[in-house]
C-alpha positions as CSV (number, residue, x, y, z in Angstrom):
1,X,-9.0,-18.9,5.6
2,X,-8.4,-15.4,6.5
3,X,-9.0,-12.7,3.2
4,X,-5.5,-11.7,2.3
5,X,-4.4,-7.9,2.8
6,X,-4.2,-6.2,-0.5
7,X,-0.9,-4.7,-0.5
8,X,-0.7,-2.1,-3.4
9,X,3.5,-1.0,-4.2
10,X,4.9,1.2,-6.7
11,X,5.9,-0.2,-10.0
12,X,9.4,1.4,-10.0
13,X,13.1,0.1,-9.3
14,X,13.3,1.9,-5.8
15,X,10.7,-0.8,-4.7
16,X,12.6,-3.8,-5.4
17,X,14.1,-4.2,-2.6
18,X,11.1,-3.9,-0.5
19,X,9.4,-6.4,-3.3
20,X,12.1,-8.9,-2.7
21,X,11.3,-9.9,0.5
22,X,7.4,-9.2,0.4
23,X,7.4,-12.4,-2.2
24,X,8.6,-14.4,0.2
25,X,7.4,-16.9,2.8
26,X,6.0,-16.3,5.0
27,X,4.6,-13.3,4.0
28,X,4.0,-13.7,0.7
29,X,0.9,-16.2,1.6
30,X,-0.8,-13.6,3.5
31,X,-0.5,-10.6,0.8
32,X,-1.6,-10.0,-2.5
33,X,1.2,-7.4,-4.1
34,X,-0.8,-4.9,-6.3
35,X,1.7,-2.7,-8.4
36,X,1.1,0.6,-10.2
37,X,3.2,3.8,-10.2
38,X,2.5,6.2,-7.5
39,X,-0.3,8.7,-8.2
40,X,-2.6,5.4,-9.0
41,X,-1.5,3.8,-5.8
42,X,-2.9,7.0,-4.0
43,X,-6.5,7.0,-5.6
44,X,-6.5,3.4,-4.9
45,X,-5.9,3.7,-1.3
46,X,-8.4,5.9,-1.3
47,X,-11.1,4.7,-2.8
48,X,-9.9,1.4,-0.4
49,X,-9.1,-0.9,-3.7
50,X,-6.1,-1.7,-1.4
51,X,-5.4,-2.5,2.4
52,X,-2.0,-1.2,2.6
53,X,0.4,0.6,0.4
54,X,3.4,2.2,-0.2
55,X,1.7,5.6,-1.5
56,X,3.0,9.3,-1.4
57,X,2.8,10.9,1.6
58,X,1.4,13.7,0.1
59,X,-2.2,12.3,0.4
60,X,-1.9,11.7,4.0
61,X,-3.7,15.7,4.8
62,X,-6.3,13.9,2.6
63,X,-7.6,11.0,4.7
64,X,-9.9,11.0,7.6
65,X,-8.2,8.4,9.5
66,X,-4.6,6.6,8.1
67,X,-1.9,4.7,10.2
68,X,1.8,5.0,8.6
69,X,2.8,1.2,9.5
70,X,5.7,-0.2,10.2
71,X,10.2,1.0,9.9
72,X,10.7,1.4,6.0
73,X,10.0,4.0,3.3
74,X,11.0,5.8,0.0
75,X,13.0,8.1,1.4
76,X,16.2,10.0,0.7
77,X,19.1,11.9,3.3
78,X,20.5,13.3,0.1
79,X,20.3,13.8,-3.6
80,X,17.7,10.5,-4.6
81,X,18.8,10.6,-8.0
82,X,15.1,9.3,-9.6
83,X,13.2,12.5,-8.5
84,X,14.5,15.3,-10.4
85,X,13.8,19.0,-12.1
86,X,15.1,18.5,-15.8
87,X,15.9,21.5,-17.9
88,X,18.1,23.3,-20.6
89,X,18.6,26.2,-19.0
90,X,19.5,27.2,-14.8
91,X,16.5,27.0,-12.5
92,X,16.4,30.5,-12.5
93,X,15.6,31.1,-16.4
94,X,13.3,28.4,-16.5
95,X,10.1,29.6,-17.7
96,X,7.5,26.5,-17.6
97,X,7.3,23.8,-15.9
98,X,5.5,20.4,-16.3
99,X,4.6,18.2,-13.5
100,X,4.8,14.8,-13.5
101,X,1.5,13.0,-14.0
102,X,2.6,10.2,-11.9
103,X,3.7,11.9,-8.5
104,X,2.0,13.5,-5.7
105,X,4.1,14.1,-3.3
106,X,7.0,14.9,-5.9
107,X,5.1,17.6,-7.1
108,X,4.1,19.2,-4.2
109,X,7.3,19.5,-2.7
110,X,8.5,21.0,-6.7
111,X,5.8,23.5,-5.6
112,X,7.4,24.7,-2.5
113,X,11.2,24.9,-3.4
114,X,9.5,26.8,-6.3
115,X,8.0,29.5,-4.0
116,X,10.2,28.9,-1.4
117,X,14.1,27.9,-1.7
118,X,14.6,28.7,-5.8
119,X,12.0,31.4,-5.2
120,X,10.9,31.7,-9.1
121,X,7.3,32.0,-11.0
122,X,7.5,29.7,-13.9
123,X,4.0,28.7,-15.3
124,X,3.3,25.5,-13.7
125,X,1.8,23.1,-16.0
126,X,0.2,18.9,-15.2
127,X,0.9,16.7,-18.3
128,X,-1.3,14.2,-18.6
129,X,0.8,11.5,-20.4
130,X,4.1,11.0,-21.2
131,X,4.9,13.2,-24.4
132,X,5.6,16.1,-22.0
133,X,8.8,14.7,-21.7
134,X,9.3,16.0,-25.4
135,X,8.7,19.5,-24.5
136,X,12.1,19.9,-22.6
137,X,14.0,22.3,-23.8
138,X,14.8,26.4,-24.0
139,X,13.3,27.4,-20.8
140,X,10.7,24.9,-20.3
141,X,12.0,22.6,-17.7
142,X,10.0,19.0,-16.4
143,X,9.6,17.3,-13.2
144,X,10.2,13.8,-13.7
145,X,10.3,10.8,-11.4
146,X,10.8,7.3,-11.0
147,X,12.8,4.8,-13.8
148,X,12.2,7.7,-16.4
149,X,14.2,10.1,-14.2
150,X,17.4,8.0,-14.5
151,X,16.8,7.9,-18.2
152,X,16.5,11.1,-18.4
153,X,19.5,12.0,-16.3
154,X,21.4,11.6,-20.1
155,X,19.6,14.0,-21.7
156,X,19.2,17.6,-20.0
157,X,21.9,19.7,-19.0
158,X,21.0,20.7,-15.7
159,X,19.6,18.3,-13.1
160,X,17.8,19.9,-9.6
161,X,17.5,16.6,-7.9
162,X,14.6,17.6,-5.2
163,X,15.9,15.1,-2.4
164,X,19.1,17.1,-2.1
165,X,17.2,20.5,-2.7
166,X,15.2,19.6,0.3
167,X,18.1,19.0,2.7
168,X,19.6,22.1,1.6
169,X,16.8,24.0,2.2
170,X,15.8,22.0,5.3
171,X,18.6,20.4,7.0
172,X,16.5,17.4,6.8
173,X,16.4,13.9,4.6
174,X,13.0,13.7,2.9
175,X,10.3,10.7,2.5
176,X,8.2,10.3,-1.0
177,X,6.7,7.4,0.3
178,X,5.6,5.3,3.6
179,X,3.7,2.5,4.3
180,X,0.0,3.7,5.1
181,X,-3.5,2.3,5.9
182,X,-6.9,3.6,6.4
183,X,-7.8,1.1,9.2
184,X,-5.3,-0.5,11.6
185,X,-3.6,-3.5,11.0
186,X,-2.9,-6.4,12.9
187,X,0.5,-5.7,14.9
188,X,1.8,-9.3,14.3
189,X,1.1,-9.1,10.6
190,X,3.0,-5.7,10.8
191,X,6.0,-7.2,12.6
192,X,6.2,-9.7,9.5
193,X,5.6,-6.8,6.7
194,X,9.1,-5.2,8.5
195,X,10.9,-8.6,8.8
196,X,10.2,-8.6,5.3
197,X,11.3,-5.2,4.2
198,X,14.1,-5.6,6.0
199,X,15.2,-9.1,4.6
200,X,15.3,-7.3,0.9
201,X,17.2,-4.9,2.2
202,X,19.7,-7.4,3.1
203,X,19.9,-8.7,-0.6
204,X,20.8,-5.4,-2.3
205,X,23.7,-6.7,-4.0
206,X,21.5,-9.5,-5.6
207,X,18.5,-7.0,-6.5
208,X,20.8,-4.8,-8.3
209,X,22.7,-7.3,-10.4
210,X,19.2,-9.1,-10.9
211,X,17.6,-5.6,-12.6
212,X,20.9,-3.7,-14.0
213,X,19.9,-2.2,-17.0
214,X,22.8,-0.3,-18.1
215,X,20.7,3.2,-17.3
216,X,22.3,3.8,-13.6
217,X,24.4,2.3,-10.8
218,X,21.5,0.5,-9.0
219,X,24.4,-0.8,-6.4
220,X,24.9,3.3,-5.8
221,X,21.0,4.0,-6.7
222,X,19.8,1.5,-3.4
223,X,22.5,1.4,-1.3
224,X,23.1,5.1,-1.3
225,X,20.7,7.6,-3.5
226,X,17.8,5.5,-2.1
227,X,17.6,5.5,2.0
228,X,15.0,3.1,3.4
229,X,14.7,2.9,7.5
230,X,11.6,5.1,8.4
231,X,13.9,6.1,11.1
232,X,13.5,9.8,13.8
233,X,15.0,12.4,11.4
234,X,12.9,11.5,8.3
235,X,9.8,11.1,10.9
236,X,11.3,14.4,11.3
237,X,11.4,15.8,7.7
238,X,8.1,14.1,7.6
239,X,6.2,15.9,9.7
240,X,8.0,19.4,8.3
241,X,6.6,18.6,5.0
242,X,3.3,17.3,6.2
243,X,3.4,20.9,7.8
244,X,4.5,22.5,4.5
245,X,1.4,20.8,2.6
246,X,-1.3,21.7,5.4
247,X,0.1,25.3,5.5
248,X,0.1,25.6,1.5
249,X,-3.6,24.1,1.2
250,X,-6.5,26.4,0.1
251,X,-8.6,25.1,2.8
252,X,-5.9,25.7,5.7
C-alpha cells in the first residue's frame, strides 16, 4: 500500500469548501487532512511535516524548490471580507498596529499598502496570542484574519479589508493561499486533488447552511467575498506580489 500524502489545510471557514470534497471518495483514501491555521501550516511545510498544503504564499521566496499544484486557491477579486485592518480611528490616524500572529502572507501584504498605497508609519507590532485583539482602540488599529475577522467585523468602526485595498492599488485580485509542495507530485493524483476542489465548490449552498453561525452570510462569504479558481489574473496578482515580497526582502 502506497504511504498516504499528508495534506495539511487551514483550519478556517474559507476552507470548507475545498474540505468538502477532499473527504470524499476517492480521494479521501489517498490523503490524510492535517488542519491548523495558516502561519503553522507554513512552518510545517517547511520543516516537510506535510506533503502538500494549502499554505500562504508568502513563504514561497522561502523554499528552495516548491510546485504550486493544481486550479484552486484562497483568493479574492475584491473585498475578502475575513482579512481585514480593524480600527477606531481612519487609517490615516492610526498610530500602532498589531499583526496577526496567525498570517504570513496577510501581513506582509499589511506591510506594503502601509508603505505603499495608505502610505503611513504606524509602529508595527507581532502579537503573539490572541489578547491583542483587546488592545483595539484610539489609534491602535489590528490586522486580523480568518473566522475572528468576521467576528470582529461587529466591533470596530472602520474596516480596511486588504483584498479590496489590493485591487485598488493594483488592479489585480489577490491570492493568500495556493496549493504548494516541496517535491513534485504525481499528475494523476493532482488531477483528483482538483476534481475534488472543484466538487465542493459545487456544494456551496450545502457547506454554508451546514456551518452558518449567525456571524456572517457564508452564502455571500463563499460564493462571492471568497473567489477560488487559481485562474491567469490571480497567477497574475500572484506573481506581482511574489515580486513585491522579493523586492521588500533584506536580502534582495
Amino acid at each position: 500500500m502506497e504511504e498516504k500524502i499528508r495534506v495539511g489545510i487551514v483550519s478556517y471557514l474559507n476552507t470548507r469548501p475545498l474540505i468538502y470534497g477532499l473527504q470524499r471518495l476517492p480521494i479521501k483514501d489517498e490523503i490524510t487532512l492535517i488542519e491548523a491555521h495558516p502561519a503553522a501550516l507554513a512552518d510545517m511545510l517547511m520543516k516537510h511535516e506535510i506533503d502538500l498544503g494549502l499554505v500562504p504564499v508568502a513563504i514561497i521566496p522561502q523554499l528552495d524548490q516548491y510546485y504550486i499544484n493544481g486550479n484552486y486557491c484562497i483568493g479574492a477579486i475584491g473585498d475578502v471580507a475575513s482579512v481585514a485592518l480593524f480600527s477606531d480611528q481612519p487609517v490615516h490616524e492610526i498610530r500602532k498596529i498589531y499583526l496577526d500572529y496567525q498570517s504570513r502572507s496577510s501581513v506582509q501584504l499589511l506591510r506594503w499598502l502601509v508603505k505603499n498605497h495608505w502610505k503611513i508609519e504606524p509602529e508595527l507590532v507581532q502579537a503573539g496570542d490572541e489578547s491583542y485583539l483587546e488592545r483595539v482602540g484610539g489609534d491602535t488599529a489590528a490586522l486580523v484574519i480568518g473566522d475572528r475577522a468576521l467576528q470582529q467585523r461587529k466591533r470596530s468602526k472602520f474596516v480596511y479589508d486588504l483584498a479590496g485595498e489590493w485591487k485598488t492599488a493594483t488592479g489585480l485580485p489577490f491570492v493568500f493561499a495556493a496549493w504548494v509542495s516541496t517535491r513534485p507530485l504525481n499528475a494523476d493524483f493532482i488531477n483528483k486533488f482538483d476534481e475534488a476542489n472543484a466538487y465542493g465548490l459545487q456544494h456551496i449552498d450545502e457547506i454554508a447552511s451546514a456551518h452558518s453561525n449567525g456571524v456572517y452570510d457564508l452564502q455571500k462569504y463563499y460564493a462571492v467575498n471568497l473567489s477560488y479558481e487559481l485562474d491567469e489574473k490571480k497567477r497574475e496578482g500572484l506573481a506581482l506580489f511574489l515580486k513585491v515580497i522579493k523586492a521588500s526582502s533584506p536580502n534582495a
